[in-house]
Wavefront OBJ file of the C-alpha trace (Angstrom):
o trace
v 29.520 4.258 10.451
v 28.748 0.596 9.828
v 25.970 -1.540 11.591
v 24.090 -4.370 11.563
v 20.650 -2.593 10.896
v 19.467 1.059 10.012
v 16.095 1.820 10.672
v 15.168 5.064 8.649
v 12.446 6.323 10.692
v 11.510 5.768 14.158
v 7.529 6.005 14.932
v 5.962 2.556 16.545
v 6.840 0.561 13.454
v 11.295 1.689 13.446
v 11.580 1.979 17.173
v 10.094 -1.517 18.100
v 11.732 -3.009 15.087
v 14.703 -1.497 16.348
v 13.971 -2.767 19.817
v 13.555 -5.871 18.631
v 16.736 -6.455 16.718
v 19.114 -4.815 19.521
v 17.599 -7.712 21.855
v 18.659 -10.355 19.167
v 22.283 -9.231 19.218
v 22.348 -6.569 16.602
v 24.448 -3.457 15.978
v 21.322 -0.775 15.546
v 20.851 2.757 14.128
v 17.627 4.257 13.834
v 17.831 7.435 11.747
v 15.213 10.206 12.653
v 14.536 13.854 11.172
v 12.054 14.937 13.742
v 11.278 12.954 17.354
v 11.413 10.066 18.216
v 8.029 7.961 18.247
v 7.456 9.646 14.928
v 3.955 10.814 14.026
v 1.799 8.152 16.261
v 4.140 9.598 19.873
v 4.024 12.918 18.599
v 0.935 14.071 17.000
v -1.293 10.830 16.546
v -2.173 8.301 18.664
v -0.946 9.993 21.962
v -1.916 13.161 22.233
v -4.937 12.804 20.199
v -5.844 10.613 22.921
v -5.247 12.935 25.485
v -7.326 15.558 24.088
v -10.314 12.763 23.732
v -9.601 12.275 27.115
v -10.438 16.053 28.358
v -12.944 16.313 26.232
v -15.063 13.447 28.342
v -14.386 14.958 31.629
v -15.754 18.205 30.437
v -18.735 15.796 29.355
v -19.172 13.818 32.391
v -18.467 17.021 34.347
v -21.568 18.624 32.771
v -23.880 15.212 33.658
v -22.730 14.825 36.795
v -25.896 15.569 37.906
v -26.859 12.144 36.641
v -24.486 10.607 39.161
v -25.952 12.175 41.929
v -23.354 14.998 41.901
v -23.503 18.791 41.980
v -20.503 20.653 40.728
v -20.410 24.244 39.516
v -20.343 25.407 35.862
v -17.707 23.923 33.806
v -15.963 25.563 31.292
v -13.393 24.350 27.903
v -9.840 26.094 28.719
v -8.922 25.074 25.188
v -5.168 26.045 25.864
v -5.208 24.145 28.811
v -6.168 20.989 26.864
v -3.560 21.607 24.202
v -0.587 21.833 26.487
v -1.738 18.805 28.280
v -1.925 17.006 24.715
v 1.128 17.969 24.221
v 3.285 17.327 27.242
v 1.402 13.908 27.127
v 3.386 13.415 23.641
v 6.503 14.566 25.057
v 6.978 12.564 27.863
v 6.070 9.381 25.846
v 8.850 10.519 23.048
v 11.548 11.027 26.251
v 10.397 7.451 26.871
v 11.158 6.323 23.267
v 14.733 8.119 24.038
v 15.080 5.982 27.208
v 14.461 3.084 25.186
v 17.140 3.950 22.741
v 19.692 4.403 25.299
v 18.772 0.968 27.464
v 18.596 -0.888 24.368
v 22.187 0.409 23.345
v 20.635 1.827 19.710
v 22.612 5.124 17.846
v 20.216 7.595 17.033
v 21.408 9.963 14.534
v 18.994 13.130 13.756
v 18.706 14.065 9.719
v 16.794 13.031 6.537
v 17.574 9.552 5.309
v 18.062 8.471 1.802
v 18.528 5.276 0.165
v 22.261 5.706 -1.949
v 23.772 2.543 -3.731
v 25.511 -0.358 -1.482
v 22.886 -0.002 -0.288
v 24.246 2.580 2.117
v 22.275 5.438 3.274
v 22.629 9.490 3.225
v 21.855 11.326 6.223
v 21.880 15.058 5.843
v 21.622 16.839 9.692
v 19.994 20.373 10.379
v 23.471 21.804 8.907
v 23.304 20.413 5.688
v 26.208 18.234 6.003
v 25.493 14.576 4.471
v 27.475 11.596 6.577
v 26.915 8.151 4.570
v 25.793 4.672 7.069
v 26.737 1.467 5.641
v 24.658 -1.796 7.003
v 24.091 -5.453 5.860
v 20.295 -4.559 6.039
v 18.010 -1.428 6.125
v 14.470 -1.255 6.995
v 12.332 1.602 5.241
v 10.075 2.952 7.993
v 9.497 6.487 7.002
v 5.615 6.246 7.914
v 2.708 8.520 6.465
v 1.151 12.080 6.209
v -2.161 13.672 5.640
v -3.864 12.638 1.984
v -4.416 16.206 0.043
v -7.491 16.443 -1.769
v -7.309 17.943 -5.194
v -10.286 20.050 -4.404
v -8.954 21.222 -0.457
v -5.586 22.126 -0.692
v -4.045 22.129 2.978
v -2.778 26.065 4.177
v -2.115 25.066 7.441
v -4.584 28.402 8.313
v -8.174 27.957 6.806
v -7.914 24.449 5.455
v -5.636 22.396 8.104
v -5.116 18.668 8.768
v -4.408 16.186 11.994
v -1.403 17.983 13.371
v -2.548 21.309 13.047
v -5.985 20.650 14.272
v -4.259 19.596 18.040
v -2.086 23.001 17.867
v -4.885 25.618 17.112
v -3.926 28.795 18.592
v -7.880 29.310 19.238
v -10.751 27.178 19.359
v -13.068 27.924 16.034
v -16.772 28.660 16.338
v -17.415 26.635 13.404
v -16.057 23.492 11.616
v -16.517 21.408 9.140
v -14.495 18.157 9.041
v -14.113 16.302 5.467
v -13.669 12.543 5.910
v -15.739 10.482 8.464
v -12.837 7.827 9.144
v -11.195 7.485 12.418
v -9.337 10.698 12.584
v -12.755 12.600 11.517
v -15.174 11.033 13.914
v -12.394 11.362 16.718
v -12.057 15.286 15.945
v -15.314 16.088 15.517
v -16.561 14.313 18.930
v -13.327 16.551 20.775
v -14.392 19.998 18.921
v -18.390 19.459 19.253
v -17.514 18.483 23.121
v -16.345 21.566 24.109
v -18.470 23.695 22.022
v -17.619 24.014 18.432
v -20.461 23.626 16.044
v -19.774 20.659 13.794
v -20.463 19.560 10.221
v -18.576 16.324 9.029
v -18.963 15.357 5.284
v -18.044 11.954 3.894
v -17.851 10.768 0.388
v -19.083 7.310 0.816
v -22.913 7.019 1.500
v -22.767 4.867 4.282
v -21.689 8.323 6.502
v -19.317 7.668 9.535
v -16.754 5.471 9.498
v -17.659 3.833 6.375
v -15.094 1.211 6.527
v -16.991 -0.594 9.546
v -19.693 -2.805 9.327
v -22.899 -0.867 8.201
v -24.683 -1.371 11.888
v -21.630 0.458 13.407
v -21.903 3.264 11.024
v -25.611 3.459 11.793
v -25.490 3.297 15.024
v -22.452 5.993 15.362
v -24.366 8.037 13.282
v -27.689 8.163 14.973
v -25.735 9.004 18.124
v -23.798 11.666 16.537
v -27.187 13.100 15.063
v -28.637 12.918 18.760
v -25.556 15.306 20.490
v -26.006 17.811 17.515
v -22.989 16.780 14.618
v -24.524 17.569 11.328
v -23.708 14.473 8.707
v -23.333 14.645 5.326
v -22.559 11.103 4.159
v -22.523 10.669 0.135
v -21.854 14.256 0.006
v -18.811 15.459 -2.373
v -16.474 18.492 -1.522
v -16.928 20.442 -5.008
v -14.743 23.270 -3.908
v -13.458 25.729 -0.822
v -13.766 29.337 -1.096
v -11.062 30.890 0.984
v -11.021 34.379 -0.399
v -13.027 36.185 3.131
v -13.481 36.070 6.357
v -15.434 33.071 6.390
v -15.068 29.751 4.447
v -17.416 28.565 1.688
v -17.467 24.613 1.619
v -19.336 23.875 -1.612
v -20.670 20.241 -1.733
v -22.656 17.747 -3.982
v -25.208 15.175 -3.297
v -23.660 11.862 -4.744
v -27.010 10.574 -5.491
v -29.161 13.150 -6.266
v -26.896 15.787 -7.766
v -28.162 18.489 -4.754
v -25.748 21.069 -4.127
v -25.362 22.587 -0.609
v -22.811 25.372 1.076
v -21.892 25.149 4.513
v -20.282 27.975 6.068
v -17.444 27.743 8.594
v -14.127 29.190 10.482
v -11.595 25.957 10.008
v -11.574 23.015 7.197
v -10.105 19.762 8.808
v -8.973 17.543 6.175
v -9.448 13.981 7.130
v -9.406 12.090 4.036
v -6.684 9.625 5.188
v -3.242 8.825 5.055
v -0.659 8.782 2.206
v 3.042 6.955 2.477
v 6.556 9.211 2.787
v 8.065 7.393 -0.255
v 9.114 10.472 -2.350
v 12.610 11.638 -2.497
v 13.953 8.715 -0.271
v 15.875 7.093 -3.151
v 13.563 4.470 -3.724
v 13.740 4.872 -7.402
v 17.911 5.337 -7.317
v 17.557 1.798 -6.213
v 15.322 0.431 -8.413
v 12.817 -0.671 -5.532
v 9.479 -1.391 -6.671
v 6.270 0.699 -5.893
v 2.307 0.315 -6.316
v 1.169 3.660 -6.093
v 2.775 5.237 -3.683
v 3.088 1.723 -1.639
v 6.473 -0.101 -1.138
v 6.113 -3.416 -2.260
v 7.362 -6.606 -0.153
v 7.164 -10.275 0.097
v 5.757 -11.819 3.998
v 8.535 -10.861 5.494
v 9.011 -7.219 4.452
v 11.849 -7.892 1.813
v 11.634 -5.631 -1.145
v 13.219 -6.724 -4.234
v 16.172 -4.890 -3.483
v 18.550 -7.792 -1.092
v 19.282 -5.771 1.976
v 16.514 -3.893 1.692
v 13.151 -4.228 3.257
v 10.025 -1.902 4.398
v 7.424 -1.793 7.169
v 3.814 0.474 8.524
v 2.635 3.376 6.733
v 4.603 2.578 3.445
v 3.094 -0.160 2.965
v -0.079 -0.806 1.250
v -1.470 -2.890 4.706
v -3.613 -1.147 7.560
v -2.228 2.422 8.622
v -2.335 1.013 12.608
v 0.257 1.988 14.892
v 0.337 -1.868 15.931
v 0.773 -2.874 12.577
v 3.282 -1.173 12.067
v 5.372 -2.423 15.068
v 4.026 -6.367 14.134
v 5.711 -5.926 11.192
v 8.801 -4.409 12.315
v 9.345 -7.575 14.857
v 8.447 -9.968 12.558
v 10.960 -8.238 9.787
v 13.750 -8.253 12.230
v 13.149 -11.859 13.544
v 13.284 -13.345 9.809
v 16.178 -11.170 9.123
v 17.879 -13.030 12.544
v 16.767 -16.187 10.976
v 14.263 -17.316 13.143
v 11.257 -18.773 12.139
v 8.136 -15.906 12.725
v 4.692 -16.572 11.434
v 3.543 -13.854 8.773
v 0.944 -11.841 10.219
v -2.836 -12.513 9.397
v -4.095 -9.455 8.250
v -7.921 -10.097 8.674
v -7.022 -10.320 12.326
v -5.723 -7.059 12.826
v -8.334 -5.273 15.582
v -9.153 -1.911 14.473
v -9.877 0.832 17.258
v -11.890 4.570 17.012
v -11.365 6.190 20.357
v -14.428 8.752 19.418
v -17.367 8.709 22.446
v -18.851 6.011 22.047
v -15.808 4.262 21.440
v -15.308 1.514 18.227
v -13.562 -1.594 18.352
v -13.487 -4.393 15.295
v -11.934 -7.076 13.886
v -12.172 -9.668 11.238
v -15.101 -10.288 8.841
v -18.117 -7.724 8.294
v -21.314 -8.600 7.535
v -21.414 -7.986 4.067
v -17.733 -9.197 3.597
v -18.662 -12.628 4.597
v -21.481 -13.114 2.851
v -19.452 -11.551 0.277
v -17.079 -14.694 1.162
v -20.116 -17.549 1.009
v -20.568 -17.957 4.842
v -23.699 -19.080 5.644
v -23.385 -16.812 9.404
v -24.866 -16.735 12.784
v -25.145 -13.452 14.167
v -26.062 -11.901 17.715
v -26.086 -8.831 19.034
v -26.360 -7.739 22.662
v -26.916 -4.169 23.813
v -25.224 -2.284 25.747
v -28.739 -1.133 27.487
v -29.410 -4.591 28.797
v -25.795 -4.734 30.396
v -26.119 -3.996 34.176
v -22.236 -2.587 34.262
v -22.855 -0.379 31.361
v -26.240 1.295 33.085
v -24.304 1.596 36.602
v -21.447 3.215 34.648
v -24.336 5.771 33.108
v -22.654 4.406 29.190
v -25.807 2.494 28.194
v -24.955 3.742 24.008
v -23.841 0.642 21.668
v -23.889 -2.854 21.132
v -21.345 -6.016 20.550
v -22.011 -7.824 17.450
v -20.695 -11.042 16.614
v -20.369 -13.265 13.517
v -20.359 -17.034 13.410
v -20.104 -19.156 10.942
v -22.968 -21.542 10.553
v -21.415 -24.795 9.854
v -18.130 -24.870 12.254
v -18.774 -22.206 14.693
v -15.703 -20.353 13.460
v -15.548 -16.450 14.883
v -15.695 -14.723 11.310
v -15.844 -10.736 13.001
v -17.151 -9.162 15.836
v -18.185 -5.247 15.953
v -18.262 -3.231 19.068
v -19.693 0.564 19.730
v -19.641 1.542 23.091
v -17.830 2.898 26.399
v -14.488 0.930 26.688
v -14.737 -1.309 23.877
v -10.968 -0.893 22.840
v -10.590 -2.428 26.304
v -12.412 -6.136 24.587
v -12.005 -6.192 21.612
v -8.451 -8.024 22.185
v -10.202 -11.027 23.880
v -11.875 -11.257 20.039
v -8.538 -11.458 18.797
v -6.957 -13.832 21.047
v -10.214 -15.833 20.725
v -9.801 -15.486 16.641
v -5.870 -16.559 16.848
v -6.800 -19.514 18.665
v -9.627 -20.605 16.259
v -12.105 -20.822 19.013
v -15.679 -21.814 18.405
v -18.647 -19.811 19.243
v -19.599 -22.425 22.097
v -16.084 -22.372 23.759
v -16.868 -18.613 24.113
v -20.443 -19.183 25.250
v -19.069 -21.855 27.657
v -16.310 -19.937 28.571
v -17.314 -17.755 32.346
v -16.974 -13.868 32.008
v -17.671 -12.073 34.993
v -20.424 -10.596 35.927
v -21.103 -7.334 36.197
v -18.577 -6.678 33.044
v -19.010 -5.065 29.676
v -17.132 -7.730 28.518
v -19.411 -10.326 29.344
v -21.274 -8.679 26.319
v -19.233 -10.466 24.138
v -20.687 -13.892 25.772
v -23.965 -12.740 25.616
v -24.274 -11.293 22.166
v -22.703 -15.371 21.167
v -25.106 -16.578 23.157
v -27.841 -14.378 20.997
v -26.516 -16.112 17.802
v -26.832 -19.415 19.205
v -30.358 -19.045 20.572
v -29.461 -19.392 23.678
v -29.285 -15.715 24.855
v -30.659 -14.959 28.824
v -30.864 -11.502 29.417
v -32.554 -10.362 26.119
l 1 2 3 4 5 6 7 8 9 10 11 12 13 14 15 16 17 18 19 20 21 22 23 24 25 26 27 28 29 30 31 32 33 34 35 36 37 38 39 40 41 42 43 44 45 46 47 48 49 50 51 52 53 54 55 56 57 58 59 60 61 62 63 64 65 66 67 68 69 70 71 72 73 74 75 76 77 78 79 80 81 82 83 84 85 86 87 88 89 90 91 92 93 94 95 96 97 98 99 100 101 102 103 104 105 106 107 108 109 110 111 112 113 114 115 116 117 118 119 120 121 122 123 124 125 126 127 128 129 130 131 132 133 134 135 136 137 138 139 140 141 142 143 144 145 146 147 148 149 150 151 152 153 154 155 156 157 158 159 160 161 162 163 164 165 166 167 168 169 170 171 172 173 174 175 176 177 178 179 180 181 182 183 184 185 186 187 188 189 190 191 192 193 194 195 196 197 198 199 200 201 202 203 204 205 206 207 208 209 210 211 212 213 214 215 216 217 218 219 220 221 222 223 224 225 226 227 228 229 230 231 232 233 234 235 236 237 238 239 240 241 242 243 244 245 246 247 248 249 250 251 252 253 254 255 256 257 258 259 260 261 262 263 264 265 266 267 268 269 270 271 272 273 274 275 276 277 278 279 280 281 282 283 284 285 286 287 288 289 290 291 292 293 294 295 296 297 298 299 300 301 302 303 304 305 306 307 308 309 310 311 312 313 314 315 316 317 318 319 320 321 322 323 324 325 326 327 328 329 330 331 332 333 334 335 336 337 338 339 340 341 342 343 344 345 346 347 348 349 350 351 352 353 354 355 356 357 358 359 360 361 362 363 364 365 366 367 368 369 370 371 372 373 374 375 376 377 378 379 380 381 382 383 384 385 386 387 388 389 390 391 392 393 394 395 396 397 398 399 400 401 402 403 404 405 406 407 408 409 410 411 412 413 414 415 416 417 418 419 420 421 422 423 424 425 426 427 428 429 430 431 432 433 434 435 436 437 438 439 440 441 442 443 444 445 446 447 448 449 450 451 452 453 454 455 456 457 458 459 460 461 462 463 464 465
């Protein structure tokens, strides 16, 4: 009953951090009440990716007369899809239960809660409550789907992430409030295999409003162009339930216009909020910012012992994030020495078609800052690998800053560009200039050589423009 470390929660921030500390000599339990590889395993990262996945074969099945193919009519099997999604998650949470065993880590199933010692209360399927006792415990109880005060989730008529990749039917109609990641990546999957799609954002900018504006405009255009109706600026007023179809009643920010659209399914997409209720936070006396747990560098909370990491926290909601701070929690907790992590580094990554990739500095945000910025940007439709590939859609955009060259940002939309945008970071983490990466050979023909070209394009030195 006594260890080294408990982990309360085991999704990519609690598993690696348990990993992590089992390889530096400590006695581990990771406490779980569902699966293992918690929501991102389960029913986020994976097997949302999966379904993305189907969703462009049944796209590049029905161009593959572009390609010089012929192939007969393609059809959705929307169950088909699902399962696949779903045995995709299972075998990677089997994995995370391989891991557990290698790594010599007690996994004990229940609902964890934060008692005094600090010790903590694990109550299993049966209701019986064991108590854990460890020298330190690491809060990694991740997040769920933000309710809206005016779209209360049923799980039916108005559903959110996990529901929407376990419909027992594909709707007709949908309307999808929230253009972040989880929106746009939804409504590209649904619209892709034939559901008519409306997607309604508060913020005016429209899609993904926390990327840099030319992103969002250039998503949106090519949204617009396959047939997703956008409503960015719009507010959800109210949902009427009561019949057989749903009433989403909506407001023009700006201009006070009212509009209904008329549907089968609501997704709810308005983000993510932290599991910090009824985990004994408060018994403690640890301290929270709305909702958020709140730590030092190193993930300590003002409660010794104690400490927190991912979701929780008040830092990005990433899956890598989350396990960044998990290693560097356990490695200051061995007493080595870890950096604290940079958070305007962290790459951010929309796996909607095209595909989004970004990291540091927007536009605005660094003139915001008092950069005085080069910027280039190279299409995608001058790139000879992205014509060959048929994926001509996007751009890389990069931002310099004037004086020292320093890489402030850079802002991808296109095929693959979750596949780059780590050479951005590596380049960022190694404060490299904007000439080391013009002078620096990419291969040719890449879509990573984009990257070089769109630096070269801020530097006036651009060829193939």
């Amino acid at each position: 009953m006594n260890f080294d470390l408990i982990v309360i929660g085991s999704g990519p921030g609690g598993y690696v951090a348990a990993i992590r500390a089992s390889q530096l000599g400590m006695n581990v339990a990771v406490i779980e009440r569902e699966s293992l590889g918690g929501i991102c395993l389960n029913w986020g990262c994976i097997p949302t990716k999966a379904l993305l996945k189907s969703a462009q074969v049944f796209e590049y099945l029905h161009h593959a007369a572009d390609y010089g193919i012929k192939v007969g009519e393609a059809t959705a099997d929307f169950d088909a899809m699902i399962k696949r999604s779903r045995s995709v998650a299972d075998g990677m949470s089997k994995g995370v239960q391989f891991l557990m065993k290698k790594n010599k880590i007690t996994v004990i199933m229940g609902d964890g809660k934060l008692i005094a010692g600090p010790k903590v209360a694990v109550k299993d399927a049966e209701g019986k409550t064991t108590e854990y006792t460890a020298k330190h415990i690491i809060v990694a109880t991740g997040g769920r789907a933000k309710q809206l005060p005016n779209l209360p989730i049923d799980g039916k008529k108005i559903i959110e992430y996990r529901k929407a990749m376990s419909l027992e039917s594909q709707p007709k109609r949908l309307v999808v409030v929230g253009a972040g990641a989880i929106g746009v990546e939804f409504g590209y999957f649904y619209h892709s295999i034939g559901t008519e799609v409306s997607i309604v954002e508060f913020m005016e900018q429209g899609l993904v409003p926390r990327e840099d504006a030319d992103i969002s405009k250039e998503l949106g255009k090519l949204y617009a162009r396959k047939g997703i109706k956008i409503y960015g600026g719009w507010a959800v007023e109210s949902v009427d339930t009561s019949g057989a179809e749903i009433k989403v009643n909506m407001k023009n920010r700006k201009d006070g216009k009212t509009e209904t659209i008329v549907c089968d399914v609501v997704l709810s997409a308005a983000g993510v909020t932290p599991n910090t209720e009824n985990i004994g936070l408060e018994d403690l006396g640890v301290e929270v910012d709305r909702g958020f747990i709140k730590v030092d560098a190193f993930y300590r909370t003002n409660v010794p012992g104690v400490y927190a990491i991912g979701d929780v926290l008040a830092t990005q909601a990433l899956a890598h994030v989350a396990s960044a701070e998990g290693i560097t929690c356990v490695e200051a907790i061995a007493g080595h020495h870890p950096e604290a992590i940079d958070y305007n580094n962290i790459p951010g990554c929309t796996y909607c078609s095209p595909e989004i990739a970004s990291v540091g500095y927007t536009e605005q945000a660094a003139k915001d800052a008092g950069y005085e910025l080069l910027i280039g940007k190279f299409p995608f439709t001058a790139s000879g690998k992205a014509k060959a590939a048929g994926a001509p859609e996007g751009f890389v955009k990069v931002i310099y800053d004037k004086k020292y060259g320093e890489l402030l940002g850079a802002h991808l939309i296109g095929a693959n560009v979750t596949e780059i945008i780590a050479e951005i970071v590596v380049a960022r983490k190694l404060e490299t200039t904007g000439h080391e990466i013009l002078k620096a050979i990419h291969p040719h023909p890449t879509m990573s050589e984009a990257v070089m070209e769109a630096t070269a394009a801020a530097y006036g030195e651009v060829i193939h423009l």
